[in-house]
N, C-alpha and C positions, 0 to 999 in steps of 0.2 A: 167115829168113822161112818161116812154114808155107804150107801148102796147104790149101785144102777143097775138097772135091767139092762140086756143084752142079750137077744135071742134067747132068750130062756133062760138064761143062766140071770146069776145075782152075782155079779163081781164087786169089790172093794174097790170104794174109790178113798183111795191109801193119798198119805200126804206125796208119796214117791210119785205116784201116779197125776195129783194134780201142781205139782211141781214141774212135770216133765211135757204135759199140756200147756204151761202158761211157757213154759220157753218156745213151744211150737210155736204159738199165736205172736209171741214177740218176736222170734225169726222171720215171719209170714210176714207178720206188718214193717219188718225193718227188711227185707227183700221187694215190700213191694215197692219202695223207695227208686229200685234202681231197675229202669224197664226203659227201652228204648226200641223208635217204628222199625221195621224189617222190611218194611217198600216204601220207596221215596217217595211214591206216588198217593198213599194213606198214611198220612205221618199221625195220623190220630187212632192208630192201630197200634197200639207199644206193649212189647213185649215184656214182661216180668216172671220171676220164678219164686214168687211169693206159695204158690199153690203145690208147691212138692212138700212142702210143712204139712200141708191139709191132707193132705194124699197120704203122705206116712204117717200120720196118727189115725187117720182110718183103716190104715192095713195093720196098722199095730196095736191098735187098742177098741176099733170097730167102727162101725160109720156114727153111730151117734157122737161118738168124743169127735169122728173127724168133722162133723156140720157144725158142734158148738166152739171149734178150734174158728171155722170158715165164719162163723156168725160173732166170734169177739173181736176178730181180728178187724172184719167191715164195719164193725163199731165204733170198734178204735180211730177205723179211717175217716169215721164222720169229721172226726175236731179238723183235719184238714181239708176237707170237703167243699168242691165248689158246685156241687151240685144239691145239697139240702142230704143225703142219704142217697138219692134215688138212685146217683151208681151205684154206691155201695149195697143196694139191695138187687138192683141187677148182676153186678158179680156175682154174690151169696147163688144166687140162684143157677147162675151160670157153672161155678165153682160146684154146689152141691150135686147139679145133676150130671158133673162130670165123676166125681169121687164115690158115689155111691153106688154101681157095679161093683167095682172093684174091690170094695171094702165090704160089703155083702157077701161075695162070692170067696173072699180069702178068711171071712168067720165061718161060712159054713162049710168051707174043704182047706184045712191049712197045706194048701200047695203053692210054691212057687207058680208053677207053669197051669195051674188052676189060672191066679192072680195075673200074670203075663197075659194070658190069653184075655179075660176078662178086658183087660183095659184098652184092647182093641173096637170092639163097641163102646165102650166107655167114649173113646176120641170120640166117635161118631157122633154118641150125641149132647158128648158137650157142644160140641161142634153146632147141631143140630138146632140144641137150646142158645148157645150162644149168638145165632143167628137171628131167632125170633127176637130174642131182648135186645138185639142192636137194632133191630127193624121197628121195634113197638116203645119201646124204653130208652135205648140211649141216645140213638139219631134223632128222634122228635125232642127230646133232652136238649140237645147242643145245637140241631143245626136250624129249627124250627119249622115252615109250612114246606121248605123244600125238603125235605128227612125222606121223603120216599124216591124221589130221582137221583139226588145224593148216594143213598144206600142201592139202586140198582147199579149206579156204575161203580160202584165198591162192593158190588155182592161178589165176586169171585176172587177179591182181596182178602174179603170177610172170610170167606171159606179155608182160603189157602194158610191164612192166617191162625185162625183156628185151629187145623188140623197139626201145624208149624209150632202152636203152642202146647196144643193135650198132647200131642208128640214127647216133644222134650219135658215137660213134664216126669213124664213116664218112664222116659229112657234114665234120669236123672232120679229119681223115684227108685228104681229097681237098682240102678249102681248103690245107691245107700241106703238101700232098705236092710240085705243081708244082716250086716253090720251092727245096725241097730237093733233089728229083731234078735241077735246073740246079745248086746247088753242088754236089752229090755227083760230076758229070759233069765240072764246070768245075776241080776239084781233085781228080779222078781216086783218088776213096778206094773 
């Protein structure tokens, strides 16, 4: 049995425990399957709920399971990958600096309404990061020397989209967190 550090603590990482991670990352990567655009107008803006996996294994087992949940799953996404990795590492990045408020702040105060409130700045700056990496990473990615005029007339799509995503996320996140954190408690994974 190994060990991981966790804010100070040394917890067990128990067979229960990395059994229950490898289904996160395979829900993640089999949700991020089915994602579709939210404005006619940015059809290359698609919506998925691949990221409530990553989100509740950071609020249920701490932010380091939930980055190496976010970091196997865009691994995984390479094999179908038509960008070489380089979304998949824009994601990661997008993904981690949205979940890791909120997974910080529910190990050091196990509160619901800690956790709630937290993931209100959290949207922001995934939000925030999500923007930078469609501006420097994914738009010069896909759409080439035009990526900066393209992305200003999609900057408030970018936004709205975003905040339309860490949103439901979260709302979706907290309807099945309860739930989970009682069997995670009651079978001691």
């Amino acid at each position: 049995m190994s060990e991981i550090k966790s804010e100070g603590k040394t917890k067990k990482l128990t067979t229960k425990r990395i059994v229950f991670i490898a289904l996160f990352v395979a829900l993640s990567y089999a949700l991020s399957f089915f994602s579709f655009p939210i404005f006619p107008m940015t059809p290359y803006f698609k919506l998925d709920f691949s990221n409530v996996f990553i989100l509740l294994t950071g609020l249920l087992f701490g932010p380091v399971e939930g980055v190496i949940v976010c970091i196997l799953k865009e691994i995984i996404g390479i094999t179908n990958s038509s960008s070489g990795g380089v979304g998949e590492l824009a994601n990661a990045i997008m993904t981690t600096s949205f979940i890791l408020l909120p997974s910080i702040v529910y190990r050091k105060k196990k509160s619901i309404k800690a956790a709630v409130i937290s993931l209100i700045p959290a949207c922001l700056i995934g939000t925030a990061v999500a923007l930078v990496t469609n501006r420097f990473i994914i738009f010069p990615m896909y759409m080439g020397d035009g990526a900066a005029a393209i992305f200003k007339d999609a900057f408030w799509f970018a936004v709205a989209f975003n905040l339309i995503k860490t949103s439901s996320i979260s709302l979706i996140t907290g309807v099945m967190f309860k739930r989970l954190a009682y069997f995670v408690k009651k079978y001691r994974i």
